[in-house]
C-alpha positions, -999 to 999 in steps of 0.1 A, spaced: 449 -605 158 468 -576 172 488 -553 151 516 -522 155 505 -492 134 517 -457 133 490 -436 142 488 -399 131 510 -388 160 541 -411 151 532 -433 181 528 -472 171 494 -484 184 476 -518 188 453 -520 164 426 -550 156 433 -568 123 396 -566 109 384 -590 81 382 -558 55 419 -554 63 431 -587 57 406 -584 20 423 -547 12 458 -563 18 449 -593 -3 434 -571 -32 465 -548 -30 496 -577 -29 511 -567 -57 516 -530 -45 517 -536 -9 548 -562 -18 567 -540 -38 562 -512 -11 575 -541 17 603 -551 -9 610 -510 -10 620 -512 25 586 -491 42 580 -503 72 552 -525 77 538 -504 110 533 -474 82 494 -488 77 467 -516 88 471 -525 51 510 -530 52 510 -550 87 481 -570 76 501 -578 45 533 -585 62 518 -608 91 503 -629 57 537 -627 42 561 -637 73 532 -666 88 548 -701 84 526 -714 63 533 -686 32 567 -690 38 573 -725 33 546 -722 6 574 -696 -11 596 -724 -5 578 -750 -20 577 -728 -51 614 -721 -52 622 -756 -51 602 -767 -77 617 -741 -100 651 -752 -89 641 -787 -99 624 -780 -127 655 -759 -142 683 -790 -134 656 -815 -147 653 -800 -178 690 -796 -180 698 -834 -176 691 -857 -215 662 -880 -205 663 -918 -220 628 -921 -240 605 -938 -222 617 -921 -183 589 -897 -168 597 -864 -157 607 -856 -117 582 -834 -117 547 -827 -137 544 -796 -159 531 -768 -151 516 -737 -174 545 -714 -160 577 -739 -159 575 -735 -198 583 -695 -193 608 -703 -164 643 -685 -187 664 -718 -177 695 -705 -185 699 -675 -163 679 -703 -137 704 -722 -136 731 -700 -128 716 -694 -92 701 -728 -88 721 -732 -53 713 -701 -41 676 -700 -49 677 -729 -28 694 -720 -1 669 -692 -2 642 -715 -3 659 -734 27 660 -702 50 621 -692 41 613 -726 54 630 -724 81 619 -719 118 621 -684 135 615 -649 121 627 -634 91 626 -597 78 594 -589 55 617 -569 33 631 -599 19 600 -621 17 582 -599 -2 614 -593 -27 608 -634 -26 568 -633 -38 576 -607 -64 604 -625 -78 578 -656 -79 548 -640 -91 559 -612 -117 553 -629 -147 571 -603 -164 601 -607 -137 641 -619 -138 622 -657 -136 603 -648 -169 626 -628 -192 664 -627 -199 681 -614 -177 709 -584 -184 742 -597 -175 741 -601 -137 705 -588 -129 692 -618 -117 720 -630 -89 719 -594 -82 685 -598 -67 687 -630 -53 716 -623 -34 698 -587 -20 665 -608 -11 686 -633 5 706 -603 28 668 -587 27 653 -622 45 681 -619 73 686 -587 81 675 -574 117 700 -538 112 661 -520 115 650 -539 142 686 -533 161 681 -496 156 645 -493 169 657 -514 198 684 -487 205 661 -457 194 637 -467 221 
């Protein structure tokens, strides 16, 4: 695989995605996703691209979809009485019981609607994938904890304008 990378001169260059570079980005998600979710560019390093090709491919996006659905269910499940005897939508999982249901619930629709837009077809901005994965995988995160007032729409509605927004890309377009 081919990537765009910055090279010392401020030139973006082909460069070979190597198996190293695909293990670096792997070992470094955490930090590479926040940097993405930061808003630095992808083309910055082989590290970044490799990240962001693994981050935008269809297959982790509708597997970030998957996941966002399953909360989403899991939260109006749980918010429904069950008659005795009736088995859960959905089996349990380790994390659903530190999913804070409450503030969940509150953007239900629109973590869905997120999940419905990382699932579908056609190309969507890293920036707000990665915002996506971290607000999945940070244990500690909005998902995790209670929430101050407004904190977690807040970032559900930026990661949502983050997955759609092509303003960089219109600007390198004009730059060029």
């Amino acid at each position: 695989m081919l990537l765009l990378v910055d090279d010392d001169l401020g030139q973006l260059r082909l460069r070979t995605l190597r198996p190293w570079h695909r293990l670096q980005a792997s070992c470094l998600a955490a930090r590479l996703d926040r940097a993405l979710a930061g808003g630095t560019m992808p083309e910055a390093s082989v590290r970044l691209a490799a990240r962001a090709a693994r981050l935008t491919s269809e297959r982790y996006r509708r597997d970030l979809a998957v996941s966002l659905w399953r909360i989403v269910a899991t939260v109006r499940q749980s918010g429904q009485a069950r008659s005795p005897g009736v088995l859960p939508l959905l089996p349990a999982r380790p994390l659903d019981a530190l999913l804070v249901r409450s503030s969940i619930r509150s953007v239900a629709d629109d973590l869905a609607e997120l999940a419905d837009s990382l699932a579908a077809r056609g190309p969507v901005a890293v920036r707000g994938v990665a915002m996506v994965n971290l607000l999945i995988a940070d244990g500690a995160g909005l998902l995790y904890r209670p929430a101050a007032g407004d904190e977690l729409p807040a970032v559900v509605h930026r990661a949502a304008r983050a997955l759609h927004d092509d303003t960089v890309w219109r600007s390198e377009v004009h730059d060029a």
